[in-house]
C-alpha positions in Angstrom: 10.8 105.2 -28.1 12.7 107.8 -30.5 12.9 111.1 -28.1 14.2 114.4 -29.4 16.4 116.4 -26.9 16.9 120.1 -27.0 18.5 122.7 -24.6 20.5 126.3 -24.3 23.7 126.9 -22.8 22.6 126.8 -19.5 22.0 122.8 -19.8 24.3 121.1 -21.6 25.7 119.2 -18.2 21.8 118.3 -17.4 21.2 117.5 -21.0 24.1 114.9 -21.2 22.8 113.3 -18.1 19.7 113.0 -19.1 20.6 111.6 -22.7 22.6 109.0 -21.0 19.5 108.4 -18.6 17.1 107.7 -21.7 19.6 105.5 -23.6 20.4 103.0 -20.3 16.1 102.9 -20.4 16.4 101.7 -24.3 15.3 104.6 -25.9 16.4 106.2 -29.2 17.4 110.1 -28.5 17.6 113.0 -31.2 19.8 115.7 -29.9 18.9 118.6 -31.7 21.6 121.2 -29.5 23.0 123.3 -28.6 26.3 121.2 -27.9 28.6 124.2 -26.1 27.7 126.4 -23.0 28.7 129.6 -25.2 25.6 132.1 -25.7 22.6 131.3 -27.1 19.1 131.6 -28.3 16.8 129.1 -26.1 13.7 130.0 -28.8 15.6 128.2 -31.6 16.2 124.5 -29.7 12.3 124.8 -28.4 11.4 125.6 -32.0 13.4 122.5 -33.4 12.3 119.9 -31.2 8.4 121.0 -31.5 8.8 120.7 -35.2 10.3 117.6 -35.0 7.8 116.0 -32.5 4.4 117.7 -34.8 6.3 116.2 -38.0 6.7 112.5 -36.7 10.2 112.6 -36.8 10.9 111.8 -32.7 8.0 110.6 -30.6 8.6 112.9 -27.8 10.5 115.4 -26.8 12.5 117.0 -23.6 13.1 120.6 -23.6 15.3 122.2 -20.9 17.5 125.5 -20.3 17.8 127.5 -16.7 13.5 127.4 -15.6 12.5 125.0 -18.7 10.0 128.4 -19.6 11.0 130.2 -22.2 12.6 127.0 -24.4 8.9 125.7 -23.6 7.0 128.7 -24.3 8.5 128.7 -27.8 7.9 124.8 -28.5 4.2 125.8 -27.6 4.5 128.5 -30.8 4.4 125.2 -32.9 1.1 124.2 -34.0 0.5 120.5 -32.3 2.8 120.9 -29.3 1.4 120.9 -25.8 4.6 121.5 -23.3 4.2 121.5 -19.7 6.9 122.8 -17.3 7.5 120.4 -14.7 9.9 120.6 -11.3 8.3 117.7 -9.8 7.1 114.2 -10.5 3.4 114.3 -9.9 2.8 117.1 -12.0 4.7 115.5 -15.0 2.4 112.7 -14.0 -0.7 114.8 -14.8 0.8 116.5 -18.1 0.6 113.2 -19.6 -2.4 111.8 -17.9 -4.7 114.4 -18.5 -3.2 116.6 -21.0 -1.1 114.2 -23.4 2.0 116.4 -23.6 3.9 115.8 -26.4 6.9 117.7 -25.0 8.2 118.0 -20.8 10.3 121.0 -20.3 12.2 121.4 -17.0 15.2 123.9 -16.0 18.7 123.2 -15.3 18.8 126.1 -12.8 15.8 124.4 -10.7 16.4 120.3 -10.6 19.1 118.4 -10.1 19.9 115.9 -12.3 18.2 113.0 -9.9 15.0 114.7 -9.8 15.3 115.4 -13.6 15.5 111.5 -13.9 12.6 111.3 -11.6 10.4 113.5 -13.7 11.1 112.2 -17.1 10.7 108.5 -15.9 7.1 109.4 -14.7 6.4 111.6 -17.8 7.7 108.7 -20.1 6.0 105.6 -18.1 3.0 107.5 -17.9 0.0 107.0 -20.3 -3.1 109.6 -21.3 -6.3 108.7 -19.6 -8.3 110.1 -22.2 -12.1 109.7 -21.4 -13.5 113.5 -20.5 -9.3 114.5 -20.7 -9.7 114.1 -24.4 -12.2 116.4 -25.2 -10.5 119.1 -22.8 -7.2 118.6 -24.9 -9.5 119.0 -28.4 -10.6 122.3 -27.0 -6.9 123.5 -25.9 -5.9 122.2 -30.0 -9.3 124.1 -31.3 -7.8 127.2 -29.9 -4.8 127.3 -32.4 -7.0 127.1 -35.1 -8.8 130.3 -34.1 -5.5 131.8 -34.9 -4.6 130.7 -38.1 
């Protein structure tokens, strides 16, 4: 699977670890930065992996800087993306299951690198149930096109 990767300052250790992690599991990743731990703008790498996941361009994507919210809250700004927060496996488990998230976000400043591994292994090996999940998910992707 071709996965795009994206992070602020705050996890560039995490991110390396976790590129590493996908590549020993056969999978293709798209690092689309930052690459240094100077200052920066979380909203930009959230923005650039969302567009790359609506476009086609990676398959997935993995979103993480100190809580995994605010580099998730603006992949969610692009139209198609459905990010989900996740500190723990069995709610990874569920953002796939029963919401098809195209994008798991987690923070550097709240899981270790192990548990990081944990969470994206379930979000990856995990498949959408669709069935009564689907039309929930239609109705969350109807809303964005109230607002257009």
């Amino acid at each position: 699977m071709k996965i795009g990767i994206g992070n602020d300052h705050s996890a560039l250790e995490l991110k390396a670890e976790i590129i590493e992690f996908l590549k020993e599991k056969g999978h293709e990743v798209v690092d689309y930065g930052t690459y240094t731990t100077d200052s920066c703008d979380y909203p930009v790498y959230g923005e650039k992996v969302g567009r790359a996941v609506v476009s086609g361009e990676v398959e997935q994507g993995i979103l993480i800087c100190g809580t995994g919210l605010g580099i998730s809250l603006a992949a969610n700004k692009v139209k198609g993306v459905r990010a989900a927060v996740c500190s723990e496996p069995y709610t990874a488990k569920m953002a796939r299951q029963h919401n098809n998230c195209n994008i798991l976000a987690f923070g550097a400043r709240v899981v270790g690198a192990e548990l990081a591994k944990l969470i994206v292994e379930t979000w990856l090996n995990t498949e959408f149930e669709g069935g009564r999940h689907e039309r929930r998910v239609n109705m969350i992707m109807e809303i964005e096109k109230k607002d257009q």
